[in-house]
C-alpha positions as CSV (number, residue, x, y, z in Angstrom):
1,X,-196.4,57.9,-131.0
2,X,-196.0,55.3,-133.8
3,X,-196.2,56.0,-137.3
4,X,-199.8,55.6,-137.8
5,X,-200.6,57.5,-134.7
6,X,-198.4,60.8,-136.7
7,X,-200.3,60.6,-140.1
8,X,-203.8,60.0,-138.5
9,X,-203.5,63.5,-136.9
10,X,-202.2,65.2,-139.7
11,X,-203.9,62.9,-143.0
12,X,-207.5,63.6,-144.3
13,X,-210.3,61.3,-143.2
14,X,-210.4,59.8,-146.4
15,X,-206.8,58.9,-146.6
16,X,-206.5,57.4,-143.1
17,X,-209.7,55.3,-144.4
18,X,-207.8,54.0,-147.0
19,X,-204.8,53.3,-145.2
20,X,-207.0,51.3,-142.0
21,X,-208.8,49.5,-144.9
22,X,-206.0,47.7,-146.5
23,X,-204.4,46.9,-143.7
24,X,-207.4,45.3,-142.1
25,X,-207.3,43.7,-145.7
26,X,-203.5,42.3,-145.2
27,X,-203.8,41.2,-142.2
28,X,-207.4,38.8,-143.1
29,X,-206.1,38.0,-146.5
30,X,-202.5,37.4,-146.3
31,X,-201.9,37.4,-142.6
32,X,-199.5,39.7,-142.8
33,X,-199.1,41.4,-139.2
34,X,-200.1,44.4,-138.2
35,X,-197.4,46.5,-137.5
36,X,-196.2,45.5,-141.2
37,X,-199.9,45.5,-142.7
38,X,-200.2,49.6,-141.1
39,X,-197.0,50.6,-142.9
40,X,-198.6,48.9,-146.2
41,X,-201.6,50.6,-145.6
42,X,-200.3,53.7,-145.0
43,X,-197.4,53.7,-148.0
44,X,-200.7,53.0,-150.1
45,X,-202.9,56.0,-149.0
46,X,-199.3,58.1,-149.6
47,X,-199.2,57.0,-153.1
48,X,-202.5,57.5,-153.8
49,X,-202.5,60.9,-152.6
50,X,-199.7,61.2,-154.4
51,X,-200.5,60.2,-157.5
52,X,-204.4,61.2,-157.4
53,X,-204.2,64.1,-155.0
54,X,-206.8,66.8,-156.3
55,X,-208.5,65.1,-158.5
56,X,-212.3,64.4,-157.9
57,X,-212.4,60.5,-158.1
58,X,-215.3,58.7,-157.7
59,X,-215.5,55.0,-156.7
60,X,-218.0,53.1,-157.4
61,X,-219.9,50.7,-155.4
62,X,-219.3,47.9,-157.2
63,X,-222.6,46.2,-157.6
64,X,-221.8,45.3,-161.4
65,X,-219.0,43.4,-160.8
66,X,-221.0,41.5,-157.5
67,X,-223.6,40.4,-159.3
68,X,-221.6,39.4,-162.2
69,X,-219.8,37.4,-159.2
70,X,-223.1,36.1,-158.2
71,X,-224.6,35.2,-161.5
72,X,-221.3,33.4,-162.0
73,X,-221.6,31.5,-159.0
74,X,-225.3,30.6,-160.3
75,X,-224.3,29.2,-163.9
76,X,-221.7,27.4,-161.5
77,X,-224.5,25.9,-159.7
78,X,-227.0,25.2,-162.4
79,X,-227.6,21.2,-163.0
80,X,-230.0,21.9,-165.5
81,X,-233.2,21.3,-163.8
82,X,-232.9,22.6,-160.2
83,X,-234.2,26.7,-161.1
84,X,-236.0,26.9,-158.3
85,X,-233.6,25.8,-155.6
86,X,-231.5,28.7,-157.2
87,X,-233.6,31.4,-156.5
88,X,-234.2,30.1,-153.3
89,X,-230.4,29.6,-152.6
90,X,-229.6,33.0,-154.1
91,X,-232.9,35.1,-152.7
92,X,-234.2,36.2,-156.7
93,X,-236.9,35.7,-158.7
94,X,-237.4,32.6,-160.7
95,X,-237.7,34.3,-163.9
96,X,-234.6,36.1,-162.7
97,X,-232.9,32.5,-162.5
98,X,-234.0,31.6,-166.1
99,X,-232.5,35.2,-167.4
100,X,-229.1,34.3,-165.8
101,X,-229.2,30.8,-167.3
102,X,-230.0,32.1,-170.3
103,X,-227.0,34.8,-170.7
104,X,-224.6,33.0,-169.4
105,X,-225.3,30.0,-171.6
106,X,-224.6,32.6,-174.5
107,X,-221.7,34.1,-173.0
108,X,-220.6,30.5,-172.5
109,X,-221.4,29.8,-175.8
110,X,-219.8,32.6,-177.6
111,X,-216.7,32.3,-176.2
112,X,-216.5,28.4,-176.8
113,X,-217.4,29.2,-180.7
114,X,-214.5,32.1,-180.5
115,X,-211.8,29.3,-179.2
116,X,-212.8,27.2,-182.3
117,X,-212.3,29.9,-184.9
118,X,-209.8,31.7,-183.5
119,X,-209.0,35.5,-185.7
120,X,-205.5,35.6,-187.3
């Protein structure tokens, strides 16, 4: 029985989870192999139960930093004139498009105005 084999039967769901997800995470990302990626995995779910065993933790889903992602890879996109082909591309509205456009030109442009007057 190897070492994952001996925690799975005694860990809690949850933990286990964790440890399967990053290693199937170091082993896509990295390449790292699997025997290596499992003992990763599991020294991860240790230390987290370690270090946030009993607490109630909630994790979030995440959507807020995706669509940040997303609208990021719009403004990337954006020519200028081609709206439409971005809400195709992206599957949103066009107004949504314009809205996007629109905050990340003043995000855009409030940080290039901050670099020019830097605080002391």
């Amino acid at each position: 029985m190897n070492e994952r084999d001996r925690c799975r039967s005694k860990g809690p769901e949850l933990l286990n989870d964790l440890a399967d997800k990053v290693s199937v995470a170091l082993v896509e990302l990295i390449e790292l192999d699997k025997p290596l990626a499992e003992h990763v995995g599991l020294e991860v779910a240790n230390r987290m139960a370690t270090h946030w065993g009993g607490q109630l933790v909630y994790f979030p889903i995440g959507t807020a930093m995706k669509l940040s992602a997303r609208d990021v890879s719009i403004w990337n996109d954006f020519n200028g004139n081609n709206h439409s082909d971005l809400a195709r591309k992206y599957g949103v509205s066009l107004q949504w498009i314009y809205k996007i456009v629109k905050t990340m030109r003043a995000e855009d442009t409030a940080r290039r105005q901050s670099a020019l007057f830097p605080i002391e």
